[in-house]
LONU-448552 format. One line per field, with one value per atom (N, C-alpha, C): residue in one letter; residue number from 0; x, y, z. Coordinates in steps of 0.02 Angstrom, whole numbers, m for minus. Layout:
code: [A;...]
pos: [NUM;...]
u: [X;...]
v: [Y;...]
w: [Z;...]
***
This chain:
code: [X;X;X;X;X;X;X;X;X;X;X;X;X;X;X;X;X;X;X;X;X;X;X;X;X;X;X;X;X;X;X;X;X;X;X;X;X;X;X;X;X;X;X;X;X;X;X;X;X;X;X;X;X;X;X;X;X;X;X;X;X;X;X;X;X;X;X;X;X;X;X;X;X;X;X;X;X;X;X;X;X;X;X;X;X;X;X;X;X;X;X;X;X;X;X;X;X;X;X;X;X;X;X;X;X;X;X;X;X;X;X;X;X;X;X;X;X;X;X;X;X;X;X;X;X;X;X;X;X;X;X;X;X;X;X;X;X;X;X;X;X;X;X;X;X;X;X;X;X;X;X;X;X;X;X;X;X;X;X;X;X;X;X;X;X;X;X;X;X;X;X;X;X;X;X;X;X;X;X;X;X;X;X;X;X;X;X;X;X;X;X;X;X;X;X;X;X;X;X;X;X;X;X;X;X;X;X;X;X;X;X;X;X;X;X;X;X;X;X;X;X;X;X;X;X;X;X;X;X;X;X;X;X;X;X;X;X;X;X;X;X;X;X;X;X;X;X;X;X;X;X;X;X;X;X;X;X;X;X;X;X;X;X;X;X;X;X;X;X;X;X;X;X;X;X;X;X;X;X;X;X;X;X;X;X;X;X;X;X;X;X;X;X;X;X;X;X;X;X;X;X;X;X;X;X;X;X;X;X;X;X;X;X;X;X;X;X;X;X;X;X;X;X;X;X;X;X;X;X;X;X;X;X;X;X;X;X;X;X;X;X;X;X;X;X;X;X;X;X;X;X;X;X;X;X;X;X;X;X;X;X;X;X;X;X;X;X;X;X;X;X;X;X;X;X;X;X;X;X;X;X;X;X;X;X;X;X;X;X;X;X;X;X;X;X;X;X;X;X;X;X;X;X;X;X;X;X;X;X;X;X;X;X;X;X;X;X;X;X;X;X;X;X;X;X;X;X;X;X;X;X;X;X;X;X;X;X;X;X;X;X;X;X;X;X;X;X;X;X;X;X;X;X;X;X;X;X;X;X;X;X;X;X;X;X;X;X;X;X;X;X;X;X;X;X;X;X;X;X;X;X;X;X;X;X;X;X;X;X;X;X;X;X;X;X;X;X;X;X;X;X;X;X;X;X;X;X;X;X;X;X;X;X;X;X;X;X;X;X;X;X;X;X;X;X;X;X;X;X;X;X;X;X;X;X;X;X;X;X;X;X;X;X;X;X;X;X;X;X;X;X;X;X;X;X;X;X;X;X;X;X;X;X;X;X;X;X;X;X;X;X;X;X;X;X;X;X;X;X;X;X;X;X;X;X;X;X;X;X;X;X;X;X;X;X;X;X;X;X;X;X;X;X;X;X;X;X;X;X;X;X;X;X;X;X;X;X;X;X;X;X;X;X;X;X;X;X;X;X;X;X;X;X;X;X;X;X;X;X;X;X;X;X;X;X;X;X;X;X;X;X;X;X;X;X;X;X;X;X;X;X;X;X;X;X;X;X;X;X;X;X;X;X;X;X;X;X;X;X;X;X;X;X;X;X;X;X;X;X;X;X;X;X;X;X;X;X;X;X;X;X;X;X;X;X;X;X;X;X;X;X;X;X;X;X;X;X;X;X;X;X;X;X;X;X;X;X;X;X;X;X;X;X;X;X;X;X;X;X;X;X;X;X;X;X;X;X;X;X;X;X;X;X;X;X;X;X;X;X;X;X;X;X;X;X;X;X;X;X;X;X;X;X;X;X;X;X;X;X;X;X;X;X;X;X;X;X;X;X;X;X;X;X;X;X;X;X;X;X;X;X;X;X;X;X;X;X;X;X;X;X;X;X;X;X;X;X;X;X;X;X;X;X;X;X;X;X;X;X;X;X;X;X;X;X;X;X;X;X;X;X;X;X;X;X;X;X;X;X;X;X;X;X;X;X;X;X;X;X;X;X;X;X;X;X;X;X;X;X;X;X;X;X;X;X;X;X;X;X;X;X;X;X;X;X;X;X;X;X;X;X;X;X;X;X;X;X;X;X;X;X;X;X;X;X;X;X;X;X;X;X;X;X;X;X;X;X;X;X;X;X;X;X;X;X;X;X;X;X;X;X;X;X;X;X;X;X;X;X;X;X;X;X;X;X;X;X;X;X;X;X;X;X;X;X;X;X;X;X;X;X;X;X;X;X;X;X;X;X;X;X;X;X;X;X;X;X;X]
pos: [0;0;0;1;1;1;2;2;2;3;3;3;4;4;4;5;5;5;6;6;6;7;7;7;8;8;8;9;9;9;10;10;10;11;11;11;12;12;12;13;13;13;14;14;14;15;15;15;16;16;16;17;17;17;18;18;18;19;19;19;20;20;20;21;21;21;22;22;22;23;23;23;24;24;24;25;25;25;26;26;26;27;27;27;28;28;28;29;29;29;30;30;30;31;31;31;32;32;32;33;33;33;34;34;34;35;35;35;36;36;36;37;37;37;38;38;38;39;39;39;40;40;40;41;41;41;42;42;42;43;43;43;44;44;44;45;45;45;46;46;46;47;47;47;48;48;48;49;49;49;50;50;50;51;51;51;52;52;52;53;53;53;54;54;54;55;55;55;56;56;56;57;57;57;58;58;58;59;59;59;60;60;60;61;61;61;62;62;62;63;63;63;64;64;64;65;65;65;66;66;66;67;67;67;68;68;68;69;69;69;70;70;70;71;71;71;72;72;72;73;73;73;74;74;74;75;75;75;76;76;76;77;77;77;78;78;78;79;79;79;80;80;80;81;81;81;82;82;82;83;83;83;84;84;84;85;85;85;86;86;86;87;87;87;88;88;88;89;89;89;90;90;90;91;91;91;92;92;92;93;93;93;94;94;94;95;95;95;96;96;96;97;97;97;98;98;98;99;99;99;100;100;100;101;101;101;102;102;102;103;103;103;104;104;104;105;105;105;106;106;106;107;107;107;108;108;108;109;109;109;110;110;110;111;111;111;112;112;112;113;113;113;114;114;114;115;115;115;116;116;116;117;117;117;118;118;118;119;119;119;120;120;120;121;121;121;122;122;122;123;123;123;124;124;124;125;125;125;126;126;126;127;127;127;128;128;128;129;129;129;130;130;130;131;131;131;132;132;132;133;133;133;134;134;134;135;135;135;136;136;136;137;137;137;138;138;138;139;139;139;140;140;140;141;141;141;142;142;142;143;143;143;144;144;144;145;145;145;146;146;146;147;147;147;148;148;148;149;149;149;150;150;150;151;151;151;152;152;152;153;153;153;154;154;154;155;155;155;156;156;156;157;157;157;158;158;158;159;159;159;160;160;160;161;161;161;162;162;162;163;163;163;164;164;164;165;165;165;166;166;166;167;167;167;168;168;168;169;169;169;170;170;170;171;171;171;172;172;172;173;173;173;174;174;174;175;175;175;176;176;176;177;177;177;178;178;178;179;179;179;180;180;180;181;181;181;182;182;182;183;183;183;184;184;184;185;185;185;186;186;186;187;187;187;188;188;188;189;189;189;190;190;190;191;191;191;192;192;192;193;193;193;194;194;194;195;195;195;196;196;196;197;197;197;198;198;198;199;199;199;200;200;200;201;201;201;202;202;202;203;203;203;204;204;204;205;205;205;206;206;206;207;207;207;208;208;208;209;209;209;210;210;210;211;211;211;212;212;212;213;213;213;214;214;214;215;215;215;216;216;216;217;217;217;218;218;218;219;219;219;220;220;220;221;221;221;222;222;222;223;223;223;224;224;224;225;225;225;226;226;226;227;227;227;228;228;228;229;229;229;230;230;230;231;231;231;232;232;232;233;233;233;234;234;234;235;235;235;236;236;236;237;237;237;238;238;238;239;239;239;240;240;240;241;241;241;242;242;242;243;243;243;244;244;244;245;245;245;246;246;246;247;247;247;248;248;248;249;249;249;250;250;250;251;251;251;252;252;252;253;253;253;254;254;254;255;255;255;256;256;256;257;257;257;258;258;258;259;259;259;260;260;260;261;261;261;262;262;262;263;263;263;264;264;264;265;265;265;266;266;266;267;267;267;268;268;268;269;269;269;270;270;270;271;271;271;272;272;272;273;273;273;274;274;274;275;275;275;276;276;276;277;277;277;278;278;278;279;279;279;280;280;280;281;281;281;282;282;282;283;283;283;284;284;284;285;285;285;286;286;286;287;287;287;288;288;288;289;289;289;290;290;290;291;291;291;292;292;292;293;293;293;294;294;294;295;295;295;296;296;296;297;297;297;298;298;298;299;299;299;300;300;300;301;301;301;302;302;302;303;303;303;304;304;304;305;305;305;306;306;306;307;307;307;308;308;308;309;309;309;310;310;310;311;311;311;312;312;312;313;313;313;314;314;314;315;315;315;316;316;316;317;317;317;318;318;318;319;319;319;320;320;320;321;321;321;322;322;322;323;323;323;324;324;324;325;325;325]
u: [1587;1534;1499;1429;1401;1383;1394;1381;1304;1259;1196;1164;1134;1112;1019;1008;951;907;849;825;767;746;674;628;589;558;501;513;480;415;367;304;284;299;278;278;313;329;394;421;465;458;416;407;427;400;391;471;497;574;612;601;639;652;610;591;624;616;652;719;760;817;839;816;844;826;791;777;861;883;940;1001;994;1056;1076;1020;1046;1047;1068;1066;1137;1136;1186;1246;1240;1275;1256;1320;1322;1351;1365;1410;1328;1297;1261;1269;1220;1236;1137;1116;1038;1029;982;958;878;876;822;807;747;731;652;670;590;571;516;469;420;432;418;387;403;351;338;286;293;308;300;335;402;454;516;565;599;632;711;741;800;823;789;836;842;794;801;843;859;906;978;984;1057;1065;1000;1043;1051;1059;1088;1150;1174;1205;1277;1301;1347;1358;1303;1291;1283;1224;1219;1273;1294;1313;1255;1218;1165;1168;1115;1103;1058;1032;973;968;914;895;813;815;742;739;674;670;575;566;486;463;383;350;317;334;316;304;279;251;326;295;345;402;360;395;453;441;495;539;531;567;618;597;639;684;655;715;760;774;781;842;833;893;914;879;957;1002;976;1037;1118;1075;1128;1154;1136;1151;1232;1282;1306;1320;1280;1264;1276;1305;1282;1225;1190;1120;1076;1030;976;912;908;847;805;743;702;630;623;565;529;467;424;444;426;466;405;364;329;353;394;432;485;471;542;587;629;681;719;689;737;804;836;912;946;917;963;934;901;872;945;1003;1042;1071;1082;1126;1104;1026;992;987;991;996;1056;1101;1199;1205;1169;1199;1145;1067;1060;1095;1108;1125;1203;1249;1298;1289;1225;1228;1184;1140;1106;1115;1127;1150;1092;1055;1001;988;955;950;910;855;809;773;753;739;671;627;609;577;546;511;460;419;360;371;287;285;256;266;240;206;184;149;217;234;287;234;251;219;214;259;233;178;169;107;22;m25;m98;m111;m174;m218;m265;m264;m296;m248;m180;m130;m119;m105;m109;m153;m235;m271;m267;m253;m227;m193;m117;m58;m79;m138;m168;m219;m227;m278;m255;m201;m156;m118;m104;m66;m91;m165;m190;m226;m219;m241;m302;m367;m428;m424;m387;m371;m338;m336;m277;m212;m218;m137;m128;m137;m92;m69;m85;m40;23;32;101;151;223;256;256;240;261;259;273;281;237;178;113;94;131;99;98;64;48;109;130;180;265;316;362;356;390;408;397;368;346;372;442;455;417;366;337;385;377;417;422;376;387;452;467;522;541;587;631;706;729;797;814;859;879;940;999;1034;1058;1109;1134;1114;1130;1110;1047;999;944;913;925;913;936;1014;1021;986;972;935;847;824;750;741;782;774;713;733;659;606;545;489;480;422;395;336;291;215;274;232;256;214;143;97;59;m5;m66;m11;3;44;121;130;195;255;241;267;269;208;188;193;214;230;300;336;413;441;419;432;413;344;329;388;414;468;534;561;610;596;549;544;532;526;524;583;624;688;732;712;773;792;787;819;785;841;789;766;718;694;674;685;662;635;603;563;616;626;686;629;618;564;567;645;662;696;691;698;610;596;532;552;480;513;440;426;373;349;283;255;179;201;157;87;74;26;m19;m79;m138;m161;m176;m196;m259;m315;m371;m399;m476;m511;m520;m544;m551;m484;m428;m369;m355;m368;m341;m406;m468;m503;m500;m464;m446;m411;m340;m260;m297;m338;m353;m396;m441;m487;m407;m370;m335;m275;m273;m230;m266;m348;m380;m382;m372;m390;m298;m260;m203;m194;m211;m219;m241;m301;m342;m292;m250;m210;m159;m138;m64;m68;m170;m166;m192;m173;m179;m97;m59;9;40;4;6;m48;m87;m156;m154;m108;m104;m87;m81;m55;m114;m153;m217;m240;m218;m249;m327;m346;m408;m419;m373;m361;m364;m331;m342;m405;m435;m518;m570;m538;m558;m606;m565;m605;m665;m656;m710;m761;m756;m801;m843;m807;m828;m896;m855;m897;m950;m966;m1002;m1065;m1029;m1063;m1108;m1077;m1100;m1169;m1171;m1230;m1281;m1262;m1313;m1338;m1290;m1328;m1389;m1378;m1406;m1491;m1465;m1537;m1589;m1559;m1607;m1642;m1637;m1689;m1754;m1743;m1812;m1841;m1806;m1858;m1839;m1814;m1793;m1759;m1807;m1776;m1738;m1735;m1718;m1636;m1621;m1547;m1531;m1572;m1534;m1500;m1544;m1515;m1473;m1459;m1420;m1353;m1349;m1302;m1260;m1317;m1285;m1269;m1277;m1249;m1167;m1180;m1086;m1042;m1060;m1028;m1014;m1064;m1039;m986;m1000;m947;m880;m891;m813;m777;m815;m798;m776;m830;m795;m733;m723;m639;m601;m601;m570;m550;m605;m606;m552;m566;m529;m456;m444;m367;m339;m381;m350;m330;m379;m345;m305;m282;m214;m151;m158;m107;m86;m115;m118;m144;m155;m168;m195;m245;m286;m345;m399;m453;m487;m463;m498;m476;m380;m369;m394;m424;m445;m536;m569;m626;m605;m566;m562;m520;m498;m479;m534;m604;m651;m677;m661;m681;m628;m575;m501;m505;m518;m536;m579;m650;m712;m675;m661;m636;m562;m535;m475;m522;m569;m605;m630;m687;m729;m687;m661;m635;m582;m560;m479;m546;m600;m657;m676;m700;m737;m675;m622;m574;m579;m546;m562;m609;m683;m744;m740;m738;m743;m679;m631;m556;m575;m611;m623;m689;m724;m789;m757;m672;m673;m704;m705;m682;m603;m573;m488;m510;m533;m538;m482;m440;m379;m303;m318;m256;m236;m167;m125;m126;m121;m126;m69;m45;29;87;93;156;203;265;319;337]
v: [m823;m772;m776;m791;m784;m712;m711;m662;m663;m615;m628;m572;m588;m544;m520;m467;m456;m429;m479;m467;m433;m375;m350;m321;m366;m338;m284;m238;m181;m169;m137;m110;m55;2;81;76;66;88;109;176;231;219;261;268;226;158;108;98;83;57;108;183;225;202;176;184;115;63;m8;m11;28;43;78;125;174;102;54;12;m17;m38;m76;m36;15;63;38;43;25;m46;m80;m152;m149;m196;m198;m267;m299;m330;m302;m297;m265;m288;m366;m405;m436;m392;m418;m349;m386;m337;m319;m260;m260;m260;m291;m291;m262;m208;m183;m194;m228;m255;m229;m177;m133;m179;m213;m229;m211;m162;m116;m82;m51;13;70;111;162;233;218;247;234;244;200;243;186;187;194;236;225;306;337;396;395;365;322;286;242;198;234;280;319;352;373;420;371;306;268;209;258;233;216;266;269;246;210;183;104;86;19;10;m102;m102;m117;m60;m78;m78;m130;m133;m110;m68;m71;m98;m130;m170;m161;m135;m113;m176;m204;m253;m255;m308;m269;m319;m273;m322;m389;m439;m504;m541;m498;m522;m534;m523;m531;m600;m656;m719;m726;m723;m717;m664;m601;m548;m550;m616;m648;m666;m747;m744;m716;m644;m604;m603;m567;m554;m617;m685;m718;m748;m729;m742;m693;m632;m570;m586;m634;m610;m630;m616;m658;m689;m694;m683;m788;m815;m864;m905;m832;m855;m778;m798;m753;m740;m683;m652;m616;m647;m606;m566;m499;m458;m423;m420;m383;m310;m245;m193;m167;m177;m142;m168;m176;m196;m154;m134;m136;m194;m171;m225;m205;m246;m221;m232;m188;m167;m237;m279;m352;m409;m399;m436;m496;m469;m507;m532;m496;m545;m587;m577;m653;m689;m671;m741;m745;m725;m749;m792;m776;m820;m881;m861;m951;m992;m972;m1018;m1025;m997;m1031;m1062;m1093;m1142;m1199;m1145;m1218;m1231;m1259;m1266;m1266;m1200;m1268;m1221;m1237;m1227;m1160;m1165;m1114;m1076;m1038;m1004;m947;m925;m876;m851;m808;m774;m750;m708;m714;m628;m579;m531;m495;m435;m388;m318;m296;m214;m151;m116;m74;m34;14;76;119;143;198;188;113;100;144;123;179;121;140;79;44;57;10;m30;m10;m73;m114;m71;m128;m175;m170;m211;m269;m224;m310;m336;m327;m360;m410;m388;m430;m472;m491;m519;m561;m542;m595;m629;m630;m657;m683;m674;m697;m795;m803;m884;m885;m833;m847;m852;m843;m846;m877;m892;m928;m895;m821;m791;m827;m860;m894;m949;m983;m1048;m1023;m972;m970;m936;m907;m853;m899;m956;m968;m1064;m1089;m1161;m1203;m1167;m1208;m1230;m1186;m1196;m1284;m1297;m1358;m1390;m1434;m1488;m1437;m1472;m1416;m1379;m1315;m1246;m1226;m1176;m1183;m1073;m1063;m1008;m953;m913;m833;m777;m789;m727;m647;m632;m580;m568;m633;m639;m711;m712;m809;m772;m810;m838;m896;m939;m973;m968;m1043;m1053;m1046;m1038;m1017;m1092;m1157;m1224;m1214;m1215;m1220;m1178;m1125;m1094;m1128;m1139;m1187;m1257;m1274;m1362;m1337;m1299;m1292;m1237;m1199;m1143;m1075;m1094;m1025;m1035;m992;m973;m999;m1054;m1067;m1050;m1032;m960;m909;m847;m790;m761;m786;m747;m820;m809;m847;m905;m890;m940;m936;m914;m940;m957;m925;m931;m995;m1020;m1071;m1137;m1134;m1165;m1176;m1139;m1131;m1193;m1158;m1181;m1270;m1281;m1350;m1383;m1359;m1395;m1392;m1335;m1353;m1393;m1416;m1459;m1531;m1551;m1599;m1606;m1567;m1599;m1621;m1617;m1635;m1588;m1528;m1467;m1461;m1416;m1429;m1341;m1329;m1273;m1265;m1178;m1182;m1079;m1076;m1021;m990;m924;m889;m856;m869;m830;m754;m756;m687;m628;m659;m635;m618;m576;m547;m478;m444;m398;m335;m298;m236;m247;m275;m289;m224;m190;m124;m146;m187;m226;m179;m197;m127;m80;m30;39;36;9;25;m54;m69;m97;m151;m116;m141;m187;m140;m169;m222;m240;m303;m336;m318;m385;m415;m363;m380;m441;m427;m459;m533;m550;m578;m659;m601;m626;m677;m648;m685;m744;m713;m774;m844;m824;m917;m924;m887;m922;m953;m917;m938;m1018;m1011;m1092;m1166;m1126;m1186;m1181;m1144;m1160;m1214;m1214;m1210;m1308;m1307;m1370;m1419;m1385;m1420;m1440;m1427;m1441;m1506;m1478;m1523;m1558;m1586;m1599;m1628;m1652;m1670;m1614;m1557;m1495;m1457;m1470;m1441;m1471;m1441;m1471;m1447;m1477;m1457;m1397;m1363;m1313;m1241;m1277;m1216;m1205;m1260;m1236;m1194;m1173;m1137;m1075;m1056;m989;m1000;m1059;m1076;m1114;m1131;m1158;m1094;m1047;m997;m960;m957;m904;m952;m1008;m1057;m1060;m1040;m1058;m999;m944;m874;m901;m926;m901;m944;m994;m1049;m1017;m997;m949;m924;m867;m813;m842;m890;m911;m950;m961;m991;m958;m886;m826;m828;m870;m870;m949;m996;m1078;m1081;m1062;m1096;m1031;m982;m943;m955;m1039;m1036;m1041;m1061;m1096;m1035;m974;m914;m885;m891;m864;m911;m962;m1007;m982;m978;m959;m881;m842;m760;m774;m825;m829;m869;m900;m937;m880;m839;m786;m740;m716;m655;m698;m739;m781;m775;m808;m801;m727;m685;m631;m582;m612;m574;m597;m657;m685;m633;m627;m592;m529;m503;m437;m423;m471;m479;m513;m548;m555;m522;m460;m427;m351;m358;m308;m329;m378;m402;m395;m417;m390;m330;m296;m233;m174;m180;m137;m51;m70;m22;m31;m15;m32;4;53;44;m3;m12;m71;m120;m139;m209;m214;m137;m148;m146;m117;m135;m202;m215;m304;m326;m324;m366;m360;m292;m305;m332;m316;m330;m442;m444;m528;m572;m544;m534;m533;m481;m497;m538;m534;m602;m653;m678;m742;m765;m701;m687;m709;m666;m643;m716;m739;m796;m851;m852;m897;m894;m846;m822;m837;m813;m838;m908;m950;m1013;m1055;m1036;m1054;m1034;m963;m946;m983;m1011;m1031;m1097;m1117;m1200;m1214;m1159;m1163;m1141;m1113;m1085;m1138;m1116;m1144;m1185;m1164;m1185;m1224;m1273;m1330;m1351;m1419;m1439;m1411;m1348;m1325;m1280;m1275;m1214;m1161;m1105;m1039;m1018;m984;m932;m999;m1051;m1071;m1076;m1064;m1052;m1104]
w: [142;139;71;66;m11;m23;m91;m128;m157;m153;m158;m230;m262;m315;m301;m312;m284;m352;m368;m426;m423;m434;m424;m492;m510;m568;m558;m609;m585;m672;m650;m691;m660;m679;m685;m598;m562;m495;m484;m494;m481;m420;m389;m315;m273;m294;m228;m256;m306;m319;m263;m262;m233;m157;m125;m50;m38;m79;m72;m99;m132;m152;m66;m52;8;76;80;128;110;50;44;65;56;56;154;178;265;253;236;259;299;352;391;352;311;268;203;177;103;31;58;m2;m47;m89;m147;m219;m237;m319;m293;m353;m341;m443;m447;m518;m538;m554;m570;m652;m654;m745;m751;m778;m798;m874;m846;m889;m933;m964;m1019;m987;m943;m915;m963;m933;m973;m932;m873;m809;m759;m803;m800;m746;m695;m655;m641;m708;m723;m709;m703;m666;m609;m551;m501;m478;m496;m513;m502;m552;m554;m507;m451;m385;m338;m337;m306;m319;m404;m410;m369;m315;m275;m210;m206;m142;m168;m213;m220;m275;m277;m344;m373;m430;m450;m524;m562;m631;m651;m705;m740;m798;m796;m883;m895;m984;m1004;m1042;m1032;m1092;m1081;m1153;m1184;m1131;m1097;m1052;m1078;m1033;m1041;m948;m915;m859;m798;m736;m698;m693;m695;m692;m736;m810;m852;m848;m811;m788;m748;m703;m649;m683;m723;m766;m811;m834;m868;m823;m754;m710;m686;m684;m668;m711;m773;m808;m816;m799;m786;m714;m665;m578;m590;m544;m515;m456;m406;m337;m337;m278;m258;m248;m232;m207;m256;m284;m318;m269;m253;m226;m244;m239;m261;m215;m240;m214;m251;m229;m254;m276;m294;m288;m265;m223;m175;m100;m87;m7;26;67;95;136;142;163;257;300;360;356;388;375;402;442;444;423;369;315;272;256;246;281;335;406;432;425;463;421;358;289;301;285;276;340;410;487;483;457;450;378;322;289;307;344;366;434;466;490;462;407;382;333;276;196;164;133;81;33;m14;m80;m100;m79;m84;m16;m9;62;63;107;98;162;174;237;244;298;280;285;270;274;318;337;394;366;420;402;438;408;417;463;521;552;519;445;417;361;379;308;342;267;292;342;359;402;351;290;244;243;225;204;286;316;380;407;360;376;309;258;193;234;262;290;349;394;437;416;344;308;280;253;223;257;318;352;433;437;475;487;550;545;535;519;492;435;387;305;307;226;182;193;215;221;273;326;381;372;333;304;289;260;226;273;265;298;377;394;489;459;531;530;524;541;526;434;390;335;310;240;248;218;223;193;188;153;129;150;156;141;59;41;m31;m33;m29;m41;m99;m79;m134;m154;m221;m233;m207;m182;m136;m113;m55;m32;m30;m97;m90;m85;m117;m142;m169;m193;m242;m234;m239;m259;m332;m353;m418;m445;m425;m442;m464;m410;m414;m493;m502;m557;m631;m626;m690;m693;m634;m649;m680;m636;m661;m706;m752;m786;m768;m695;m665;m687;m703;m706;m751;m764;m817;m840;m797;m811;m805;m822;m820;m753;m764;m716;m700;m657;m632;m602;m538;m486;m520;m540;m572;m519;m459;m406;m362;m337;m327;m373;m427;m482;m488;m464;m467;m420;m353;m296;m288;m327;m320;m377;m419;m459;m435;m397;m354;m298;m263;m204;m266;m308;m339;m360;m385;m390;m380;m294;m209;m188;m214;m175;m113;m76;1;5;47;54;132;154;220;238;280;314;362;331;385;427;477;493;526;529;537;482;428;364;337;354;347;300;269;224;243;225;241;185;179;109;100;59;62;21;m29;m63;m95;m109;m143;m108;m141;m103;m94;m138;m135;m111;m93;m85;m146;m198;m287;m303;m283;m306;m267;m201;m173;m192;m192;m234;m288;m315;m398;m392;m371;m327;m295;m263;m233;m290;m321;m372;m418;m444;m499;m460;m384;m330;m335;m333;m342;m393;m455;m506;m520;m494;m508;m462;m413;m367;m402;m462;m479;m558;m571;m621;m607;m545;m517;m539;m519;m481;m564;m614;m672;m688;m658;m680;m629;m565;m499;m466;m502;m466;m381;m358;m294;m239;m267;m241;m207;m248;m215;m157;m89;m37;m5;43;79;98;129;158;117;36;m17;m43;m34;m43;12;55;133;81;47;30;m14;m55;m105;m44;m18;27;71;82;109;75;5;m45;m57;m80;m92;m37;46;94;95;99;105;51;m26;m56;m47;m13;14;72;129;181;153;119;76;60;45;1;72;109;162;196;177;211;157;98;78;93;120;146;206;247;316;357;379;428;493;514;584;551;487;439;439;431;407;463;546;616;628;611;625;578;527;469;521;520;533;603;655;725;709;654;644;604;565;531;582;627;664;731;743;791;752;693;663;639;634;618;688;741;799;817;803;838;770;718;687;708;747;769;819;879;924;920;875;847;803;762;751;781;837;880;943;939;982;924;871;822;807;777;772;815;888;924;907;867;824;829;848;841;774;752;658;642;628;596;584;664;675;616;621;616;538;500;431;407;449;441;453;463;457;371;346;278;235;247;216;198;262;301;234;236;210;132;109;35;16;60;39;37;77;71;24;m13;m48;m121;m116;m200;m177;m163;m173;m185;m153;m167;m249;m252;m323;m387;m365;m416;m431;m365;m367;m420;m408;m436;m482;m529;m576;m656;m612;m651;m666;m594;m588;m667;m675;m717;m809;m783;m856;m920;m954;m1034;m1050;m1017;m1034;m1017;m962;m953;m882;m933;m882;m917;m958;m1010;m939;m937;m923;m935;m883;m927;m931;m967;m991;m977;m1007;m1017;m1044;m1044;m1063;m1134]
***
């Protein structure tokens, strides 16, 4: 039976820690430790923490903020779990979240692991339309989290795990932030470790509240892509440019309403085609019809903004330098 350590770095989220602490408390397997490492909040999660102290084996550790990635590493040097897990601390966790990890890796052996994410029923219908945005096959969210994604399995910290190996060979996180995730994962699949998609190890990923905030979120995901791909230049595939191609396309559209009106009915007859299949797959998913109609804007700005990042990172000044390395 492995012993599992559960690392969750936290920044001024009390709340969301509370509700993902009480998700763990039901887990139907209970052999892990939980590690909560507040990253210098100033809204700190440690009296929290203590009313669960009787239920979880749980840790708290304050240390000065230096970004989530290095936070990670912070707790696995404290874990002692076989296997190190890590989550966002805006998730919850379904209650057989460990049993379906503990029954596939005792039939499958491998190194690193992770799953994809869902919309909980008690989330708003804004967050249920991010969750269908990000995880839909009209976006970049459908590559990831199922079998279709491209090459490897490339485990997100949201929801991975890690072998205790795996951690001492690659010393974790080497960004702190901008992909650091995606950055991780391409150095453990380079080192021979094997990696794989529990696809029933899924987690309730609650994500931004507002509109602003997932464009924000979205905006620094491409710029983090076109970082990722200064460390890995072959990493950057076709497929990751979907959104820069999008945003690019959109302002060329745009401009053909002043030389070529038949380009512009032509342009707004392929947008509203693609946007209606959006419509209509996202109301087979989510069986909502607001949902579905604010997953057309939700859709619309994952594209937009993971585009604009893209372009705007690709144009910095840094050049071909790295950002935040260790």
């Amino acid at each position: 039976m492995n012993f599992y350590s559960i690392i969750i770095p936290v920044y001024n989220r009390p709340d969301e820690v509370r509700e993902l602490l009480e998700s763990l408390t039901a887990q139907t397997f209970k052999n892990f430790e939980v590690l909560i490492i507040e990253d210098g909040s100033r809204e700190t999660c440690d009296k929290v923490v203590n009313n669960f102290s009787s239920t979880l084996d749980i840790h708290y550790y304050f240390k000065e903020n230096s970004g989530q990635g290095f936070t990670r590493n912070y707790g696995f040097d404290k874990a002692r779990g076989d296997y190190l897990v890590v989550f966002d601390s805006d998730c919850l966790i379904p209650s057989s979240y460990f049993e379906t990890v503990e029954k596939f890796l005792e039939e499958n052996k491998v190194d690193a692991f992770g799953g994809p994410d869902a919309a909980h029923e008690s989330f708003t219908d804004l967050q249920k339309a991010i969750s269908y945005s990000m995880t839909s096959p009209f976006t970049t969210g459908g590559i990831r989290g199922n079998k279709k994604h491209v090459g490897r399995f490339h485990p997100r910290s949201f929801n991975m795990g890690i072998s205790k190996q795996v951690y001492e060979v690659t010393k974790g996180y080497k960004l702190t932030r901008m992909g650091e995730d995606i950055e991780f994962s391409i150095r453990i699949i380079n080192e021979g470790f094997s990696t794989a998609l529990i696809e029933d190890a899924y987690v309730y990923h609650k994500r931004r509240t507002s509109l602003s905030q997932f464009y924000k979120q979205l905006h620094f995901f491409g710029r983090a892509r076109i970082n990722v791909n200064r460390f890995f230049p072959g990493e950057l595939k076709p497929i990751h440019l979907l959104p820069a191609l999008f945003t690019a396309g959109l302002g060329i559209w745009l401009s053909t309403i002043m030389w070529s009106y038949d380009l512009f009915r032509l342009g707004a007859a392929v947008l509203s085609t693609f946007f209606l299949l959006i419509l209509i797959h996202a109301l087979t998913k989510t069986k909502s019809l607001k949902v579905a109609l604010m997953s057309l804007v939700t859709s619309f700005i994952q594209l937009f903004a993971y585009g604009m990042g893209m372009i705007s990172e690709k144009l910095s000044p840094r050049g071909n330098q790295p950002f935040a390395q260790k």
